[in-house]
N, C-alpha and C positions, 0 to 999 in steps of 0.2 A: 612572840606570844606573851600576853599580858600575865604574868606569877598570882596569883587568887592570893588574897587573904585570909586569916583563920575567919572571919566573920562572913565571909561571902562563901566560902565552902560550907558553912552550916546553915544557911538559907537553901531551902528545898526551892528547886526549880521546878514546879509540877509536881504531879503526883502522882499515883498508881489509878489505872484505869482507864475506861474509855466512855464516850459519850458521843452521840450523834444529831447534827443540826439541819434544818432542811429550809430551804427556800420559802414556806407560806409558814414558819414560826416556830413549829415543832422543834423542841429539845428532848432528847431522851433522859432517862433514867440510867444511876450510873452503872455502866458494864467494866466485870473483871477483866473479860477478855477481849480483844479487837473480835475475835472471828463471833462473836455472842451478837457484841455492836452490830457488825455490818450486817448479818444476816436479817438481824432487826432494822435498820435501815432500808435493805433490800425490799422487805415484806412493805414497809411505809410506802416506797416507792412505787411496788404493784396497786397497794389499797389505793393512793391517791396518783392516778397518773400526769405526768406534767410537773412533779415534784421532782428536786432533786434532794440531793442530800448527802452528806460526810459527814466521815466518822473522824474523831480529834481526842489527842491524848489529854485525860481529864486533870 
């Protein structure tokens, strides 16, 4: 396994939060929490049927 540098360990990989993307273009707004996200995804996916859509660490 490859030893990190002090430079590469202080580069943030990602960030805090959650956001969700869907098949006809929709991006959400950003969520603290995954279970905020997904329920908010779920609700997209009843309003628009035929839609899919996931949630993804922001």
């Amino acid at each position: 396994m490859k030893k990190l540098t002090e430079e590469e360990m202080m580069i943030v990989q990602g960030g805090i939060g959650f956001r969700w993307r869907c098949n006809d273009g929709t991006v959400s707004a950003w969520h603290l929490f995954h279970r905020s996200a997904q329920d908010n995804a779920n609700a997209h996916m009843i309003n628009y049927p035929g839609t899919i859509c996931s949630v993804y660490h922001d």
